[in-house]
C-alpha positions, 0 to 999 in steps of 0.5 A: 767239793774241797769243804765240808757243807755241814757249817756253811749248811748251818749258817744259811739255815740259822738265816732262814730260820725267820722264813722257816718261822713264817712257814710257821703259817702253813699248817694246821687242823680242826675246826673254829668260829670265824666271827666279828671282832667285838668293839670294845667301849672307848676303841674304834675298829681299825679302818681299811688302809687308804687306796693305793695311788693309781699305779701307771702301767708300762710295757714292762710292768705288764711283762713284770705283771704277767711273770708274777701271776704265772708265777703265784697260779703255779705256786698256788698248784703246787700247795694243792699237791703238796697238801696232803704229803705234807699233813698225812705224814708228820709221822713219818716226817720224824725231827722234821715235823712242827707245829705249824699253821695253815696259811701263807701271806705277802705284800707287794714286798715280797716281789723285788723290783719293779715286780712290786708293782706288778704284784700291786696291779696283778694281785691287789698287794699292798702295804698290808701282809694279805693272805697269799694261800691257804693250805688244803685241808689244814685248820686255816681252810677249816676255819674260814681263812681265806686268800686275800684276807689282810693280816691286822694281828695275831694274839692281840698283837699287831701285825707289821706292814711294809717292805719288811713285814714278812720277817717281822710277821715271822718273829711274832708267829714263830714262838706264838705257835710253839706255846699255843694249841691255836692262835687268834687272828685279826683280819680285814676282809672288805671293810668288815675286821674279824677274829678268827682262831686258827688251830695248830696242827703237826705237819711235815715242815718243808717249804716248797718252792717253784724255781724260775727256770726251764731245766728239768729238775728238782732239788733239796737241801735238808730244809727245802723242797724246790721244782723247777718250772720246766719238770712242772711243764714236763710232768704235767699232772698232780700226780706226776709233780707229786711223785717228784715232791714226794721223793725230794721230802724223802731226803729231807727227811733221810738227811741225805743233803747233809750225808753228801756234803751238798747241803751248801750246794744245793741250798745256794742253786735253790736261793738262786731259783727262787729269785724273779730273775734267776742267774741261769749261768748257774744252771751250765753243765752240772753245777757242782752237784754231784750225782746222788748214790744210787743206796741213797736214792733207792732208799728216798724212791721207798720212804716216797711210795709210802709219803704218796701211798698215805697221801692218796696218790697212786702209786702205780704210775710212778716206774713209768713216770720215772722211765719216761723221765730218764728216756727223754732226759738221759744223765747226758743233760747235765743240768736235768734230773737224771745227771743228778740221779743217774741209778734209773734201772737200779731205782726202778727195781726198788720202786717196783718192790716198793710198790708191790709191798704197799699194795700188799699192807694195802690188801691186808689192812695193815699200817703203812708204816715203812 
């Protein structure tokens, strides 16, 4: 690469920084009261949004509908296995670890296109922000949140509707969460409106994303965390997609986007994968990714044993997860995972060691603490 990516890097981040505010809803802990909202003399409470008009449904929008609903179950999956790698190791997460909350939320805007439509018919997605998720064991599960509970305001201040609600939601949630131990949330569910306060909690501050395309991959870039539809059909189980998000937020959190001067580049192939319809010419050959050292990626495999050791996962199965990976998809697919991490044997020796450390600290009652 004839330039650095520390700048571009830095600009494309200052520009997610409204997202990685919104992310400030997904995260949290402790337990709160989920309540009516009292009426106050001389206030009406906020009435339920109208119907939206009878949407026709086409052919297309049926297509549209069912790609969204794949897409939202398997994002769904992925929170549940994030959950605990993500809440377990805010210690070990250093600089990347923020007072966060535990929720996320979208409206029929979030899905471009005629997928806004298909967001409408498939998800019940409106004008009004609704909660999309809900993380696992976070405050917001703790406290009552639930999915599809529409965001009215947050700290008495109300919360924006429309194409651009979710930025705008991202603006009033980030400084909130910084100056407050938890948030008072407004929302409606059915035809009641209800408070409820939502704790903040420390976490690791990585946003996971699932990227629409077949090639069996996964990708970082300092910031985010980002597995393709193809490695969640290839792996199959939560624990073998855990294996692979965990060694992803290790080079987050070892900064090795940045140690490469691929930070730029690999950030511009996951703003492309999260698209509805991503540009797959992208994905020919190895699109300018170059193969991670072999130092850098044994040092991510051991930081990832211990995320997953914390987390609960087992650890045992990850050498043959990873042997079975590189046997099926040698460096020679040059847009499959193992191009990008060709040291197999080299990673192998070092998540066996890895492994036989954490069962001794394990036996020994000892932190697991790498």
């Amino acid at each position: 690469m004839p330039h650095s990516d520390q700048q571009p890097g830095a600009a494309r981040r200052q520009l997610a920084r409204p997202w990685a505010a919104m992310t400030a809803m997904l995260l949290l802990s402790a337990c709160s009261a989920f309540k009516t909202v009292p009426q106050a003399p001389g206030t009406s409470v906020p009435r339920a949004a109208p119907a939206p008009e009878p949407v026709v449904v086409t052919a297309r929008m049926l297509e549209a509908r069912d790609t969204v609903s794949r897409m939202v179950a398997t994002q769904e999956r992925l929170y549940q296995i994030v959950a605990p790698l993500l809440i377990n190791n805010a210690d070990l997460c250093r600089t990347h670890a923020h007072e966060l909350l535990g929720f996320t939320a979208k409206n029929k805007y979030s899905y471009p296109g005629e997928y806004a439509d298909a967001a409408q018919a498939a998800l019940g997605y409106g004008e009004q922000l609704q909660v999309s998720g809900v993380l696992p064991g976070s405050g917001a599960a703790r406290a009552g949140l639930r999915k599809g509970d529409e965001l009215v305001s947050v700290e008495a201040q109300a919360l924006p509707t429309g194409p651009n609600a979710e930025t705008q939601a991202a603006r009033i949630l980030g400084p909130l969460v910084g100056r407050h131990s938890a948030l008072s949330i407004t929302v409606r569910r059915g035809s009641a409106v209800r408070a409820i306060t939502v704790p903040v909690t420390r976490a690791c501050a990585f946003k996971v994303d699932l990227g629409n395309s077949d090639n069996i991959n996964s990708y970082s870039d300092g910031q985010r965390v980002l597995i393709t539809r193809g490695m969640v059909n290839f792996a199959q189980s939560d624990e073998a997609i855990a294996f692979v998000l965990a060694k992803d937020i290790a080079h987050n959190v070892l900064g090795h986007a940045n140690t490469t001067r691929q930070a730029y580049t690999v950030g511009g192939m996951i703003d492309n994968l999260v698209t509805v319809r991503p540009d797959t010419s992208l994905l020919i050959g190895s699109a300018g990714i170059k193969p991670v050292p072999q130092e850098l990626d044994a040092a991510a495999d051991y930081l990832a044993l211990y995320l997953l050791a914390r987390a609960g996962y087992n650890i045992e199965h990850a050498h043959a997860f990873w042997q079975r990976l590189a046997g099926q998809y040698p460096p020679t697919v040059l847009n499959g995972y193992t191009a990008i991490h060709p040291a197999t044997s080299y990673r192998l020796g070092v998540i066996d060691k890895t492994v036989a450390e954490i069962r001794a600290k394990q036996a020994a009652r000892k932190p697991l603490l790498p």
